[in-house]
C-alpha beads as a LAMMPS data file, in Angstrom:
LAMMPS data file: protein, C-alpha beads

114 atoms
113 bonds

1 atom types
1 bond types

-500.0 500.0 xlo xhi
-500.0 500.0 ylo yhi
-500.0 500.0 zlo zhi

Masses

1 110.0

Atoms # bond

1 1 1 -392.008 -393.256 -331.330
2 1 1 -393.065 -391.268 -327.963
3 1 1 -390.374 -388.472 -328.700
4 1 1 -392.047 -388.195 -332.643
5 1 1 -395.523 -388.188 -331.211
6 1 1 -394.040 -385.571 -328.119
7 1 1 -393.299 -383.444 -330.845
8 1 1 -395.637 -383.304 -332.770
9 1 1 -398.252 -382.613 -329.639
10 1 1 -395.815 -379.829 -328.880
11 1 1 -396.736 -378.588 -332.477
12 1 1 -400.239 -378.367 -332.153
13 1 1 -399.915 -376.816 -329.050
14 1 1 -397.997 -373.399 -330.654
15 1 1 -400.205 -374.260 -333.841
16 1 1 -403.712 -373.677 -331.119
17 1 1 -401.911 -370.770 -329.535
18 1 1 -401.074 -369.285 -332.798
19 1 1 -404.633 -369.675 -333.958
20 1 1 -406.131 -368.333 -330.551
21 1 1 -403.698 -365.577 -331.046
22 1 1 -404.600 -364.593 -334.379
23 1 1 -408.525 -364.906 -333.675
24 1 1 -408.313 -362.850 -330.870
25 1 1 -406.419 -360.307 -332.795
26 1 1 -409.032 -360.390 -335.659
27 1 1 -411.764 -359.874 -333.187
28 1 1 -410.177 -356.717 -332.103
29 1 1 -410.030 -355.252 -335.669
30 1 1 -413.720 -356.172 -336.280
31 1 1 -414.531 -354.286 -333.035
32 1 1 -412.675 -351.334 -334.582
33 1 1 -414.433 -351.310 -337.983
34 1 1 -417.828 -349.286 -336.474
35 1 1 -415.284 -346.794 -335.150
36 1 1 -413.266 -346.027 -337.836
37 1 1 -416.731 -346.098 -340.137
38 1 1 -418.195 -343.762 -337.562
39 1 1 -415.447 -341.205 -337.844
40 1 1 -415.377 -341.091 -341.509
41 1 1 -418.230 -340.331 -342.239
42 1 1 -418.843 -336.662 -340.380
43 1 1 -415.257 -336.046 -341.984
44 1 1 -416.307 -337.020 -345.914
45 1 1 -419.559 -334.480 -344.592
46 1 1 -417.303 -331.906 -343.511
47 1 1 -414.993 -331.976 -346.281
48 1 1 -418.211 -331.945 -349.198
49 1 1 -420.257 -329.070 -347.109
50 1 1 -416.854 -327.323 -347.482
51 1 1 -416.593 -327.924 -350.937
52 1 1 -420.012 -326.713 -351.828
53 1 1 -419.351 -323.466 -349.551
54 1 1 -416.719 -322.662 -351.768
55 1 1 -418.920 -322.473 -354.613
56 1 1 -421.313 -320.250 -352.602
57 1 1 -421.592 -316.504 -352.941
58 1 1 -422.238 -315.194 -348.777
59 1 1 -422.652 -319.160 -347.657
60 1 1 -423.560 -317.853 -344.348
61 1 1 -426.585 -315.779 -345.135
62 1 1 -428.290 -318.645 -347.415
63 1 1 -430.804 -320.804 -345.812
64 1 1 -430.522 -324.363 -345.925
65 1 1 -433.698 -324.582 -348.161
66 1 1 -432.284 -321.925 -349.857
67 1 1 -429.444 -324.111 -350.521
68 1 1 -431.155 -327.363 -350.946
69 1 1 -433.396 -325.384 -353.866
70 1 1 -430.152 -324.901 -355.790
71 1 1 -428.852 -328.097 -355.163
72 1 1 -432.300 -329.561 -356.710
73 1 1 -431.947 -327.076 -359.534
74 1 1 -428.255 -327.820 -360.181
75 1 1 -428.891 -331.742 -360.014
76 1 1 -431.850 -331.657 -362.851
77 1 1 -429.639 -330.066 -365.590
78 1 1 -428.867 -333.114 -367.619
79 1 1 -425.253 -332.773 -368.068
80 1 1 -425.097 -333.365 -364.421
81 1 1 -427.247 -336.098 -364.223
82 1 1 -425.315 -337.834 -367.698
83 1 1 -421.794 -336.580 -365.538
84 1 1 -423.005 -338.165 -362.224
85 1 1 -424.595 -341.559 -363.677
86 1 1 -420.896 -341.969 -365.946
87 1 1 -419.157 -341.721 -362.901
88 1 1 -421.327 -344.056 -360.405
89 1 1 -420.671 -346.058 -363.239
90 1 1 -416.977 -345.925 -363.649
91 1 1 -416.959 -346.377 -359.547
92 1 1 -419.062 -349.724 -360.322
93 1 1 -417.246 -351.004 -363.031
94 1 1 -413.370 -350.041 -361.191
95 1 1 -415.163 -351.918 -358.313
96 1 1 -415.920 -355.055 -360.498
97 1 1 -412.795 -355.472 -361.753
98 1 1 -411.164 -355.303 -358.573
99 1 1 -413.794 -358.522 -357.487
100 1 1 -413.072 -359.999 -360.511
101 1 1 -416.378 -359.250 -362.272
102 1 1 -417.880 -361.985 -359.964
103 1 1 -420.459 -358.985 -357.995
104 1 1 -422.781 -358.093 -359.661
105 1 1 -423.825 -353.883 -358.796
106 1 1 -427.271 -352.945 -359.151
107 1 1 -428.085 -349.765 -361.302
108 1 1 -427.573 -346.294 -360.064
109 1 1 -428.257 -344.508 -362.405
110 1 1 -429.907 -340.763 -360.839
111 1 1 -433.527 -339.834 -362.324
112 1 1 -433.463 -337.004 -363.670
113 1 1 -435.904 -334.407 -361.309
114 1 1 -435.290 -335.719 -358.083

Bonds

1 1 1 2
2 1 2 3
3 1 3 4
4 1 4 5
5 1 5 6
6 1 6 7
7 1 7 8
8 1 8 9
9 1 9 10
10 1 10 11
11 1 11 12
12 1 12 13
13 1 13 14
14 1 14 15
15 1 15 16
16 1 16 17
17 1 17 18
18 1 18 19
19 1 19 20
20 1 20 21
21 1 21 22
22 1 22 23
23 1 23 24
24 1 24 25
25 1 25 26
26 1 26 27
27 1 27 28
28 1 28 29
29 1 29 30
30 1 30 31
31 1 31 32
32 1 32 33
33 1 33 34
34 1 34 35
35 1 35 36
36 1 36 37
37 1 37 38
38 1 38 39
39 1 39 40
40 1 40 41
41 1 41 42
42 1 42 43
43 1 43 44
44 1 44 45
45 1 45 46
46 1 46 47
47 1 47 48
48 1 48 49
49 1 49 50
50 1 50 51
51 1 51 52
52 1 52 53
53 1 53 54
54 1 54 55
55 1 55 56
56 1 56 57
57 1 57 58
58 1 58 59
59 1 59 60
60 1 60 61
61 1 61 62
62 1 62 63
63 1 63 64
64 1 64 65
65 1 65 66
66 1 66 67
67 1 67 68
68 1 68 69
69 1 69 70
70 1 70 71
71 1 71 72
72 1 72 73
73 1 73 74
74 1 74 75
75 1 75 76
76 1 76 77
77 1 77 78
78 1 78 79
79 1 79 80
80 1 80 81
81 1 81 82
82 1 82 83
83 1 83 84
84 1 84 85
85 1 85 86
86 1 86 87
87 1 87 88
88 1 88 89
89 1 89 90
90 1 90 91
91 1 91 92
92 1 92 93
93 1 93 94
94 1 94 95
95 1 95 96
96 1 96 97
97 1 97 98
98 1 98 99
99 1 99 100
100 1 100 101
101 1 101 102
102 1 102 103
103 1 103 104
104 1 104 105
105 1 105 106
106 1 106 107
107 1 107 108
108 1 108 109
109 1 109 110
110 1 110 111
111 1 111 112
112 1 112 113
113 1 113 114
């Protein structure tokens, strides 16, 4: 009976280091979350300025008001607004599948004239 009940306290010994072991490696992850969020960002900024440079004639000499003008211009023709809101809601709807339709999204749907 002691060597049974030996064992078994031997078990939930490794079973308590295992689990100290595992939260300690979880808290390390979460502590890398900000950082990895932090870094994306500025690179998904990079990578879209870069994208709408390409559609620029002389980027360079535009100002960024003069830029921000045709953005707001671009952004009020309704076929963009229509192509924008289909795919926020294709995002939203890929998204709720994946969660099993159990999260509900609220509406993003882009007013047209912003």
């Amino acid at each position: 009976m002691s060597e049974k009940l030996d064992r078994m306290k031997d078990q939930k010994e490794k079973a308590e280091q295992k689990l100290r072991y595992y939260q300690h490696q979880e808290k390390m992850l979460e502590r890398r979350i900000p950082e990895l969020t932090r870094k994306a960002r500025p690179h998904r900024l990079c990578t879209r300025g870069g994208m709408l440079e390409s559609f620029l004639i002389c980027p360079g000499e535009l100002t960024d008001d003069q830029v921000m003008e045709l953005l707001k211009l671009s952004f009020r023709q309704q076929e963009v607004v229509l192509a924008l809101a289909k795919m926020v809601h294709n995002l939203q709807q890929a998204r709720n599948r994946q969660a099993g339709g159990s999260i509900p999204r609220r509406d993003a749907t882009p007013k047209a004239g912003r």
